[in-house]
C-alpha positions as CSV (number, residue, x, y, z in Angstrom):
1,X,19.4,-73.5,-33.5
2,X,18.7,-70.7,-30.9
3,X,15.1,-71.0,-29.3
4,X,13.1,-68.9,-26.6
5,X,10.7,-69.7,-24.3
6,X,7.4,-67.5,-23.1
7,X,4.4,-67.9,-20.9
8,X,1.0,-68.3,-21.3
9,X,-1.1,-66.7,-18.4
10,X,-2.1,-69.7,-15.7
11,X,-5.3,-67.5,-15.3
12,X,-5.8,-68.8,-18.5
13,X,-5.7,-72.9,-19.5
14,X,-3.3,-74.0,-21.8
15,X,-6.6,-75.4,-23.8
16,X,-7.7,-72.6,-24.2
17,X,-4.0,-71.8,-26.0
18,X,-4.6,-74.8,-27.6
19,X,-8.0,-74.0,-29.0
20,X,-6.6,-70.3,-30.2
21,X,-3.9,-72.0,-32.8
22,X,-6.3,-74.6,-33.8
23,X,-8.2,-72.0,-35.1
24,X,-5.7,-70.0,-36.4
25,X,-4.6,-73.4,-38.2
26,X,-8.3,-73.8,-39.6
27,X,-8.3,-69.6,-40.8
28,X,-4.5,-69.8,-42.2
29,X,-3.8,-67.8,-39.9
30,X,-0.2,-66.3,-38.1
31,X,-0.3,-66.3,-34.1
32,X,1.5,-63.1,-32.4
33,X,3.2,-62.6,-29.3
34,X,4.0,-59.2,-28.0
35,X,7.1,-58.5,-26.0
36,X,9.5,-55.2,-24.9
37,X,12.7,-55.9,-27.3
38,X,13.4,-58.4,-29.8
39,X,16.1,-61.0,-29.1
40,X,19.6,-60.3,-30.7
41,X,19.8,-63.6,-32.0
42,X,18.4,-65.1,-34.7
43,X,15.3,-67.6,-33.2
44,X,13.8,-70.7,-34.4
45,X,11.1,-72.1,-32.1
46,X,9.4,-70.2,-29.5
47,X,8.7,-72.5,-26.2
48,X,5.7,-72.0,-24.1
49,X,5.8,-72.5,-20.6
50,X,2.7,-72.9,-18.8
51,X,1.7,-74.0,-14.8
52,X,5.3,-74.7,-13.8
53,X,6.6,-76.5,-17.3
54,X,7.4,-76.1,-20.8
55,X,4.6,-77.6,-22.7
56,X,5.4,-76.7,-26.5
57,X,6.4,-74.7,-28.8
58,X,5.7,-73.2,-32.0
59,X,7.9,-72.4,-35.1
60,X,9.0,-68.7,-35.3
61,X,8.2,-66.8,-38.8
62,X,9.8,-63.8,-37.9
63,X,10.2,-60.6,-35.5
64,X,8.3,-57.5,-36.6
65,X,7.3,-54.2,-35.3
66,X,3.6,-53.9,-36.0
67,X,1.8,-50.7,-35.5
68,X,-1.4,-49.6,-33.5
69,X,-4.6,-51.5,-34.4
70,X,-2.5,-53.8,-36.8
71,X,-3.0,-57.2,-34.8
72,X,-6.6,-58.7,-32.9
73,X,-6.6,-61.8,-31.4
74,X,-7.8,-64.9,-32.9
75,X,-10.6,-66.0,-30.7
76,X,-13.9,-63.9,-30.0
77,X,-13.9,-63.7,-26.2
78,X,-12.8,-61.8,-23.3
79,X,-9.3,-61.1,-24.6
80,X,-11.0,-59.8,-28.3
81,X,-9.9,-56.4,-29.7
82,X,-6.5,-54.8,-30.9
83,X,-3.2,-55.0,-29.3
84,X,-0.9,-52.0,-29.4
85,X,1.6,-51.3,-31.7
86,X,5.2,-53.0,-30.7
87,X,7.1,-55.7,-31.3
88,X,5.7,-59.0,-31.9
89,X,7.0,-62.6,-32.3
90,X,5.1,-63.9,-35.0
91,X,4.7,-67.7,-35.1
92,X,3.4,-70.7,-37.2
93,X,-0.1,-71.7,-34.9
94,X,1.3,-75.9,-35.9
95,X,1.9,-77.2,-32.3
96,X,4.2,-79.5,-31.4
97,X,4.0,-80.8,-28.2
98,X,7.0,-82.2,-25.6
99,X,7.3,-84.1,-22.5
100,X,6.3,-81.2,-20.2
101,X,9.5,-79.7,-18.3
102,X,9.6,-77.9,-15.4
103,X,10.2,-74.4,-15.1
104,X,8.5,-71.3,-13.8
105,X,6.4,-68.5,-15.6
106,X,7.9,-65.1,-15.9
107,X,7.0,-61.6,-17.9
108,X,8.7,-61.5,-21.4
109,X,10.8,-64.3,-23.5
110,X,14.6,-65.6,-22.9
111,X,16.4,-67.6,-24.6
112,X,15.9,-71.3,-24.4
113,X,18.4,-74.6,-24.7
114,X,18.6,-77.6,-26.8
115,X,17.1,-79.9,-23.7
116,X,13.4,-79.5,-24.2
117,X,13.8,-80.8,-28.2
């Protein structure tokens, strides 16, 4: 099984993460993530890391470009509107939550080992 790992913003708290897929949950919703490239592997869960440690992490549907206009966020709020077109990660909004680990946020997604699951 290959995972990644991402970040959610510290500006923003991981409840407020939290609060996004439990909605998504209650709407049937898909949850996106938007990144530069697509990994080369295929990917199973997708990790989020968030205030110095890997908090969780959500199963992957599938990798898809998605065009202009074509995604909004969930929640109605100060991040509401459209995202550009690209290429998004697109994820079940179930959360499963681990025994936090440490690591550091960065920009984008890598590739994640088998000692977070």
């Amino acid at each position: 099984m290959t995972d990644i790992v991402v970040t959610w913003p510290k500006s923003r708290t991981l409840d407020s993460y939290l609060e996004e897929l439990e909605r998504a949950v209650d709407l049937g919703l898909e949850i996106n993530f938007r990144v530069s490239s697509f990994p080369k592997q295929k990917v199973d869960r997708c990790f989020v890391v968030h205030d110095g440690a890997v908090r969780g992490w959500n199963r992957i549907l599938r990798l898809e470009w998605i065009a202009d206009k074509k995604v909004s966020r969930v929640r109605n709020d100060s991040w509401a509107g459209f995202w550009p077109a690209g290429y998004y990660i697109v994820r079940d909004p179930e959360w499963h939550s681990i025994e936090p680990v440490p690591m550091k946020g960065f920009q984008g997604w890598r590739y994640y080992g088998d000692s977070a699951s």
